[in-house]
N, C-alpha and C positions, 0 to 999 in steps of 0.2 A: 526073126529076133536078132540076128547078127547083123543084119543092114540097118536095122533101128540104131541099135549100138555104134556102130561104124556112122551114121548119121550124126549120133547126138557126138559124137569123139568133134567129128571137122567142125559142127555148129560149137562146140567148146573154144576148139583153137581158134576159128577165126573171130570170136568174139575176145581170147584171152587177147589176142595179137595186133587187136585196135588200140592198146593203150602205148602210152609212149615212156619209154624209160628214163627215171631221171638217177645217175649217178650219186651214191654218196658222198660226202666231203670227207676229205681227208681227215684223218683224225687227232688229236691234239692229246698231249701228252700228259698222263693223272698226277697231280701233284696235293700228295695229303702233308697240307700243311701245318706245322704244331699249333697248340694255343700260344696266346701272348702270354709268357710268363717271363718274370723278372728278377735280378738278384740284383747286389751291387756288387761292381768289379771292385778286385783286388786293392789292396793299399799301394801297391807298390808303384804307382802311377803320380804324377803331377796332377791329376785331373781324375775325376771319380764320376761317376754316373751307372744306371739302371741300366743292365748287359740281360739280352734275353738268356735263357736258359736252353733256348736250341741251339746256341751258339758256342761255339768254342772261343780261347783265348788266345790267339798264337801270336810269336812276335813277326814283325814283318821280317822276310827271309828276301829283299829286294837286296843289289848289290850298296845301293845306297842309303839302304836303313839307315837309322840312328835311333838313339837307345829308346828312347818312348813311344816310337812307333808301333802301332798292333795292329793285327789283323781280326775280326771279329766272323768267323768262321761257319756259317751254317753248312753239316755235312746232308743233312736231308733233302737241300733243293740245290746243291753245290752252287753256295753263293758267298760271299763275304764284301763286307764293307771294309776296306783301308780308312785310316787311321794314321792323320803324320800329326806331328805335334814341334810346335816351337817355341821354345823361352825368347819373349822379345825381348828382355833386360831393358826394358824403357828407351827402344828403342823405333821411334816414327816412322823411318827412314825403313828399316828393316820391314814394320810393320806393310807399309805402301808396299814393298818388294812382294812379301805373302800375300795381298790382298792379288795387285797386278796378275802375279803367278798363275793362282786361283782362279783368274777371271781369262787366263788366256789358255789354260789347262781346259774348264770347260769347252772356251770357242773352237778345241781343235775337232771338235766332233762335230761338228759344224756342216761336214762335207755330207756323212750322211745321216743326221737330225734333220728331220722335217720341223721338228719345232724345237725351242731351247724359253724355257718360262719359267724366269729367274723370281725368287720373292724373296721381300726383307721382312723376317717375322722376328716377335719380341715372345720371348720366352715365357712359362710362369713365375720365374725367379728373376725375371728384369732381362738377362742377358738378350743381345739380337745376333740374329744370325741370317747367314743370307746361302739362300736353297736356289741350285737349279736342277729343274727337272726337263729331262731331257725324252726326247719321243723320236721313232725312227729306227733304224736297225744301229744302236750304238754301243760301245763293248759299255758303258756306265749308263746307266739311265738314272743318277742321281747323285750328285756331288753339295756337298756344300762346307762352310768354315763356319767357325765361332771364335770371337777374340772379345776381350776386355781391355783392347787395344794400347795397356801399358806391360802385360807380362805374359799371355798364355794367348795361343795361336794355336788351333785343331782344324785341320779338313778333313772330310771324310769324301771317299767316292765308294759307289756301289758295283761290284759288278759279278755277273753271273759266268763263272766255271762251264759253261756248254755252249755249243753250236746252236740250241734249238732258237728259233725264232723270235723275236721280242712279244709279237704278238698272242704265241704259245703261252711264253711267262710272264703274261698278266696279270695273274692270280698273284704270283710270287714277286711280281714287281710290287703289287702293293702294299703287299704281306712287309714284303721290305720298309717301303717306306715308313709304316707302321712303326717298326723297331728304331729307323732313325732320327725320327720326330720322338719318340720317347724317350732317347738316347739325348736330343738336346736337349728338351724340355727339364731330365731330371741331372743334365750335365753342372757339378761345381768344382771349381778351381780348389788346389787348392797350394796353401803360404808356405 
Protein backbone atom coordinates (compact mmCIF):
# COMPACT_ATOMS: atom_id res chain seq x y z
CA UNK A 1 0.00 0.00 0.00
CA UNK A 2 2.84 2.62 0.73
CA UNK A 3 4.81 1.87 -2.50
CA UNK A 4 1.32 2.32 -4.48
CA UNK A 5 1.27 5.68 -2.78
CA UNK A 6 4.91 6.64 -3.10
CA UNK A 7 4.16 5.57 -6.87
CA UNK A 8 1.20 7.62 -7.40
CA UNK A 9 3.24 10.79 -5.40
CA UNK A 10 6.42 10.75 -8.22
CA UNK A 11 3.67 9.84 -11.33
CA UNK A 12 2.08 13.35 -9.66
CA UNK A 13 5.13 15.40 -9.63
CA UNK A 14 6.41 14.37 -12.77
CA UNK A 15 3.36 14.96 -14.64
CA UNK A 16 2.85 18.40 -12.39
CA UNK A 17 6.61 19.46 -13.59
CA UNK A 18 5.95 19.19 -17.43
CA UNK A 19 4.23 22.43 -17.57
CA UNK A 20 6.10 25.56 -18.01
CA UNK A 21 5.61 28.62 -15.85
CA UNK A 22 4.52 31.77 -17.00
CA UNK A 23 5.17 35.00 -14.75
CA UNK A 24 2.51 37.42 -13.90
CA UNK A 25 2.54 41.04 -15.08
CA UNK A 26 3.38 43.54 -12.91
CA UNK A 27 0.59 45.10 -11.48
CA UNK A 28 -0.91 48.57 -12.21
CA UNK A 29 -2.15 50.77 -9.83
CA UNK A 30 -6.53 50.95 -8.71
CA UNK A 31 -7.68 54.27 -9.40
CA UNK A 32 -11.61 54.76 -8.46
CA UNK A 33 -12.44 57.52 -10.40
CA UNK A 34 -15.47 59.96 -9.40
CA UNK A 35 -18.51 60.50 -11.73
CA UNK A 36 -18.54 63.55 -13.97
CA UNK A 37 -20.19 66.06 -12.00
CA UNK A 38 -20.36 69.76 -12.52
CA UNK A 39 -20.96 73.14 -11.01
CA UNK A 40 -20.07 76.67 -12.25
CA UNK A 41 -16.97 78.25 -10.96
CA UNK A 42 -16.97 81.23 -8.74
CA UNK A 43 -17.80 84.78 -9.96
CA UNK A 44 -14.80 86.12 -9.20
CA UNK A 45 -13.04 85.37 -12.37
CA UNK A 46 -12.82 87.17 -15.86
CA UNK A 47 -14.07 83.91 -17.42
CA UNK A 48 -16.65 81.52 -16.05
CA UNK A 49 -17.25 77.78 -17.03
CA UNK A 50 -18.43 74.03 -15.73
CA UNK A 51 -15.55 73.05 -12.81
CA UNK A 52 -15.92 69.49 -11.97
CA UNK A 53 -16.91 68.88 -8.49
CA UNK A 54 -13.86 66.51 -7.62
CA UNK A 55 -11.91 69.19 -8.15
CA UNK A 56 -10.75 71.70 -5.94
CA UNK A 57 -10.24 75.72 -6.59
CA UNK A 58 -6.85 76.79 -5.68
CA UNK A 59 -5.03 79.83 -6.93
CA UNK A 60 -1.70 79.23 -8.78
CA UNK A 61 1.05 79.28 -5.91
CA UNK A 62 3.87 79.52 -8.94
CA UNK A 63 6.54 82.45 -8.37
CA UNK A 64 5.03 84.05 -11.37
CA UNK A 65 1.47 83.81 -10.82
CA UNK A 66 -0.81 86.61 -11.59
CA UNK A 67 -4.09 87.31 -10.28
CA UNK A 68 -6.45 85.16 -12.51
CA UNK A 69 -4.36 82.31 -12.64
CA UNK A 70 -5.92 78.87 -11.02
CA UNK A 71 -5.15 75.73 -10.38
CA UNK A 72 -8.12 73.28 -10.84
CA UNK A 73 -6.98 70.61 -8.27
CA UNK A 74 -8.25 66.85 -8.20
CA UNK A 75 -6.98 65.47 -4.70
CA UNK A 76 -8.26 61.63 -5.60
CA UNK A 77 -6.03 60.88 -8.63
CA UNK A 78 -3.32 63.90 -7.49
CA UNK A 79 -3.78 65.67 -10.66
CA UNK A 80 -4.58 69.31 -11.57
CA UNK A 81 -4.87 71.21 -14.63
CA UNK A 82 -3.08 74.87 -14.65
CA UNK A 83 -4.89 77.68 -15.74
CA UNK A 84 -3.13 81.16 -16.94
CA UNK A 85 -5.29 83.65 -18.16
CA UNK A 86 -4.56 87.00 -20.08
CA UNK A 87 -6.33 90.31 -20.82
CA UNK A 88 -5.12 91.01 -24.46
CA UNK A 89 -6.56 94.71 -24.23
CA UNK A 90 -6.88 94.59 -28.17
CA UNK A 91 -3.81 93.78 -28.48
CA UNK A 92 -2.40 91.47 -31.84
CA UNK A 93 0.85 91.76 -31.26
CA UNK A 94 0.56 90.57 -27.69
CA UNK A 95 -1.96 87.97 -28.87
CA UNK A 96 0.79 86.30 -31.66
CA UNK A 97 3.30 86.36 -28.37
CA UNK A 98 0.52 83.91 -26.36
CA UNK A 99 -0.23 82.08 -29.24
CA UNK A 100 3.78 81.48 -30.15
CA UNK A 101 4.36 80.79 -26.37
CA UNK A 102 1.79 78.10 -26.41
CA UNK A 103 2.98 76.55 -29.16
CA UNK A 104 6.69 76.40 -28.14
CA UNK A 105 5.72 75.50 -24.42
CA UNK A 106 4.07 72.27 -25.93
CA UNK A 107 7.13 71.47 -28.41
CA UNK A 108 9.55 71.39 -25.29
CA UNK A 109 8.21 67.94 -24.56
CA UNK A 110 9.12 67.04 -27.52
CA UNK A 111 12.25 65.19 -26.44
CA UNK A 112 10.29 62.60 -24.79
CA UNK A 113 6.70 62.56 -26.66
CA UNK A 114 6.57 59.91 -29.00
CA UNK A 115 3.53 61.66 -30.51
CA UNK A 116 2.22 65.41 -30.16
CA UNK A 117 -1.56 65.71 -32.11
CA UNK A 118 -2.38 69.05 -32.13
CA UNK A 119 -6.41 69.93 -33.13
CA UNK A 120 -8.27 73.07 -33.90
CA UNK A 121 -11.90 72.46 -32.50
CA UNK A 122 -14.89 74.93 -32.51
CA UNK A 123 -16.75 74.91 -29.46
CA UNK A 124 -20.80 74.52 -28.87
CA UNK A 125 -20.96 78.23 -28.21
CA UNK A 126 -18.82 79.30 -31.40
CA UNK A 127 -15.57 79.82 -29.52
CA UNK A 128 -12.21 77.65 -31.07
CA UNK A 129 -9.62 76.36 -29.41
CA UNK A 130 -6.64 74.53 -30.35
CA UNK A 131 -5.82 71.15 -28.06
CA UNK A 132 -2.54 69.31 -28.03
CA UNK A 133 -2.54 65.94 -26.77
CA UNK A 134 0.51 64.73 -26.05
CA UNK A 135 1.57 60.65 -25.70
CA UNK A 136 4.93 59.34 -24.24
CA UNK A 137 6.41 59.53 -20.86
CA UNK A 138 5.58 63.49 -20.47
CA UNK A 139 5.06 65.63 -17.16
CA UNK A 140 1.62 67.13 -19.38
CA UNK A 141 -0.22 64.91 -21.45
CA UNK A 142 -2.65 67.79 -22.57
CA UNK A 143 -2.26 71.44 -23.03
CA UNK A 144 -4.38 73.72 -24.79
CA UNK A 145 -5.59 77.72 -25.16
CA UNK A 146 -8.72 79.56 -26.03
CA UNK A 147 -8.97 83.27 -27.10
CA UNK A 148 -11.56 85.56 -28.75
CA UNK A 149 -8.36 86.97 -30.04
CA UNK A 150 -9.42 90.76 -29.06
CA UNK A 151 -9.60 90.45 -25.03
CA UNK A 152 -9.41 87.13 -23.04
CA UNK A 153 -6.41 84.60 -23.59
CA UNK A 154 -6.74 81.03 -21.28
CA UNK A 155 -4.16 78.00 -21.46
CA UNK A 156 -4.52 75.31 -19.69
CA UNK A 157 -2.01 72.24 -19.24
CA UNK A 158 -2.53 69.01 -17.37
CA UNK A 159 -0.51 67.35 -15.35
CA UNK A 160 -0.21 64.48 -12.83
CA UNK A 161 1.38 64.98 -9.17
CA UNK A 162 3.09 61.18 -9.36
CA UNK A 163 5.99 59.16 -10.59
CA UNK A 164 3.72 56.30 -11.75
CA UNK A 165 3.87 55.69 -15.48
CA UNK A 166 1.83 57.42 -18.22
CA UNK A 167 0.65 54.22 -19.31
CA UNK A 168 -0.53 53.15 -15.56
CA UNK A 169 -2.66 56.55 -15.74
CA UNK A 170 -4.72 55.90 -18.70
CA UNK A 171 -7.66 55.63 -17.01
CA UNK A 172 -7.08 59.01 -15.38
CA UNK A 173 -5.69 60.55 -18.44
CA UNK A 174 -8.92 60.28 -19.96
CA UNK A 175 -10.98 60.90 -17.15
CA UNK A 176 -8.90 64.25 -17.55
CA UNK A 177 -9.47 65.01 -20.75
CA UNK A 178 -13.04 64.56 -20.12
CA UNK A 179 -13.27 67.43 -17.55
CA UNK A 180 -11.14 69.69 -20.07
CA UNK A 181 -13.22 69.41 -23.10
CA UNK A 182 -16.24 70.28 -20.84
CA UNK A 183 -14.35 73.04 -19.27
CA UNK A 184 -14.10 74.51 -22.85
CA UNK A 185 -16.96 73.63 -24.38
CA UNK A 186 -19.20 75.41 -21.41
CA UNK A 187 -16.16 78.23 -21.10
CA UNK A 188 -17.73 82.05 -21.45
CA UNK A 189 -16.00 85.27 -21.35
CA UNK A 190 -16.97 87.55 -19.47
CA UNK A 191 -17.36 92.03 -20.06
Amino acid sequence: MRKGFSGLIMVLLLVGCGESYTPKPKGYNRLDLPPHRYTRLPDSLPYSFEVSTAARILPDSSWLAERYWIDLYYPQITANIQLTYKDLKQDKTFLKELVNDSYKLTAKHQIKAYAIEESVVRTPKGKTAVIAELEGEVPTQLQFFITDSTKNFLRGALYFRTSTKNDSLAPAIEYMKIDALHLLNTLEWKN
